[in-house]
N, C-alpha and C positions, 0 to 999 in steps of 0.2 A: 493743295487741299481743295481749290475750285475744283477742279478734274476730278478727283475723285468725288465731288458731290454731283457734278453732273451725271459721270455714269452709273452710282447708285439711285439718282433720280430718274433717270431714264429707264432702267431696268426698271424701277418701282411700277412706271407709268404701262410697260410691258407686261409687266404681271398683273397690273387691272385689268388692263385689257382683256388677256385671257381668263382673266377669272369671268368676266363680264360673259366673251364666247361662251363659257361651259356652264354660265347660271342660264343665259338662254336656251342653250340646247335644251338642255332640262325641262326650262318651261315648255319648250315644242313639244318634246317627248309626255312628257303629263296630259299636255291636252291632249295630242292624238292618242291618248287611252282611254282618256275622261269620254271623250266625244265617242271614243268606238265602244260603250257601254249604255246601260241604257240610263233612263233621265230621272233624275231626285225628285222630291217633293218640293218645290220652292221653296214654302216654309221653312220646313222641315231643315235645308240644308242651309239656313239663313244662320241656322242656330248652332251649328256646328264650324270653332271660326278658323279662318284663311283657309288658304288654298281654293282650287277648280274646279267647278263641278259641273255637271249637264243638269238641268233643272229644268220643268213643267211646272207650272199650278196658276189658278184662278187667282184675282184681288180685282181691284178697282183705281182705276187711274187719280189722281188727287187733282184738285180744282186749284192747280199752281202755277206760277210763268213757266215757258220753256228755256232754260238753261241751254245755249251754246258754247260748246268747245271751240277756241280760238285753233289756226294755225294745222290744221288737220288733212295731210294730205292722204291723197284715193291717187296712184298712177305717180302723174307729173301734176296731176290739179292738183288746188292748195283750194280749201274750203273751212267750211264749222261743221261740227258733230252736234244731234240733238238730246238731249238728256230732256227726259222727263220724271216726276216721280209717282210710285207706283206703289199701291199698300198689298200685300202678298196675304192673302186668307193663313192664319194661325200663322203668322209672322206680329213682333214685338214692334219693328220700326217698320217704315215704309223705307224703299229704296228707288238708287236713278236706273234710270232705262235708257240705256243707247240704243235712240231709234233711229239712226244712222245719220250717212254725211249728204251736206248737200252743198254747192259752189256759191262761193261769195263775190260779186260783181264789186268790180274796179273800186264805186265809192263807197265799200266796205255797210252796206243796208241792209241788213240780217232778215233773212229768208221771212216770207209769208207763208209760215207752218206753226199754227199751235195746239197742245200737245192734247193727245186724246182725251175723253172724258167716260164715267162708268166702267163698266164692269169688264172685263176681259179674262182671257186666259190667253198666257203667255209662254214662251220657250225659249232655251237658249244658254248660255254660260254665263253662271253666277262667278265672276275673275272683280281682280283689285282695279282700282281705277286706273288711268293711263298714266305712265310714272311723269312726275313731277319736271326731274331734272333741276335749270335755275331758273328760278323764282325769279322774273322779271315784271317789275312792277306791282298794282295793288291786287293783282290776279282775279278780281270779279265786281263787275259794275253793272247798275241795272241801265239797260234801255229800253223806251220807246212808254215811257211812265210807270214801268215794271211790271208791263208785260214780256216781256225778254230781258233774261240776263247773258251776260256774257262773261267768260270765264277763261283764262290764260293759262289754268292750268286745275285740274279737278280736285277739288278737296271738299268730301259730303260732306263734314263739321261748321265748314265754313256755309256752305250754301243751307246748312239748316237754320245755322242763325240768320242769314242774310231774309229766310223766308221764313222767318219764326216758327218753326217747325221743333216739336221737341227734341227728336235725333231724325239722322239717315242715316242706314248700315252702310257700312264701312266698304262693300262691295256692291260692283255696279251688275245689272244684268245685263249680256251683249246679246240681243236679241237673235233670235232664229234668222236666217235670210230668207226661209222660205215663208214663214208668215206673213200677210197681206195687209202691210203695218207698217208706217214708217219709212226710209229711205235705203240708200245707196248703203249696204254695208255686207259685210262679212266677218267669221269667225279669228282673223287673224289677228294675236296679239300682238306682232311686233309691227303694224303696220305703217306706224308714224316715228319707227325707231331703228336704230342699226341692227341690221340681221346677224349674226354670228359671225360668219363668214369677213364681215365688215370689222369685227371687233378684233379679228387674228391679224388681218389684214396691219390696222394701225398698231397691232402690238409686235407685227414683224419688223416697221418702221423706227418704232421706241428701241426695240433691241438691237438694230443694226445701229443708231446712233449711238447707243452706249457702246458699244464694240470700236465705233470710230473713236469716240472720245476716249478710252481708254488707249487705243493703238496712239491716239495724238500723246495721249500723255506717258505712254513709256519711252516712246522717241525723244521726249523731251527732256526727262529725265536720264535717259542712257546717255544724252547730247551731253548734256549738265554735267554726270561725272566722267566724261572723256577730258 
């Protein structure tokens, strides 16, 4: 009975995986459509909900700490992402603004960057925040007397309350790379997460185990009734 729960477990973990692959493919394939089309109205597409869109429009930066992303790597560096928030013309909430990544020094002393102020007109892709995963620990604390917070993992609801803020939409802007604004970044969602190709990869490894585990366990069995 162990044996067979092993390799129906393992298979299980095989078939995440791939599902995992082909929900990202997906997202690749969405945005290089999104991106090869031309761009929303910010507002406009704030109102319209989930999903990816190419987005332009005017608002004004909000007089708020800068919010840093913990844990964020560019390459083989390992750094923080900036989040700021930003009120979009004929938009209901304000939302965050990834204005990119910058390296975090050894005794972990968060960037001397705070976040724009006034009026702007901005670009870029309005996408969900960067996923979750596990929740380790209290995922957002202020520092530096709250002028920087810092965040282990993005969740707007939480950082509206944390900044008494009435809401933040539920999706982040990933800014332009080409605007003259902000830091080290680019259009790539899966940057800080496993590429597809990584996710067939471990769900080859899941299914050859369950393969092994069940050949153990019919030998064991054919052994049993000789």
């Amino acid at each position: 009975m162990f044996g067979l729960c092993l390799v129906l477990g393992f298979s299980a973990l095989g078939r995440w995986q791939l599902g995992r692959a082909l929900e990202k493919e997906a997202l690749l394939a969405d945005t290089a459509g999104v991106l090869a089309g031309p761009a929303e109205p910010l507002g406009a597409a704030m109102a319209t909900p989930g999903g990816i869109r190419k987005v332009a429009g005017a608002g004004r930066f909000l007089d708020t700490p800068s919010l840093w992303l913990d844990n964020q790597r560019r390459g083989q560096r390992v750094g923080v992402r900036q989040y700021c928030a930003f009120q979009p013309a004929g938009a209901d909430a304000p939302l965050l603004v990834d204005l990119g990544w910058l390296p975090l020094p050894a005794d972990r002393t968060l960037p001397a960057s705070d976040c724009p102020r006034g009026e702007a007109t901005l670009a870029g892709l309005l996408a969900p925040p960067p996923a979750v995963g596990l929740k380790l620990g209290g995922g957002l604390e202020s520092r530096d007397g709250g002028r920087n917070w810092l965040a282990l993992h993005l969740e707007p609801m939480r950082v509206a309350e944390a900044w008494q803020l009435p809401a933040l939409a539920p999706r982040v802007l990933r800014l332009d790379p080409a605007l003259p604004l902000g830091h080290e970044r680019d259009l790539e969602l899966l940057s800080n997460t496993l590429p597809p190709e990584k996710h067939r990869g471990y769900a080859l490894q899941w299914f050859g185990l369950a393969a092994a585990a069940l050949v153990t366990l019919l030998l064991l069995w054919f052994r049993k009734k000789s």
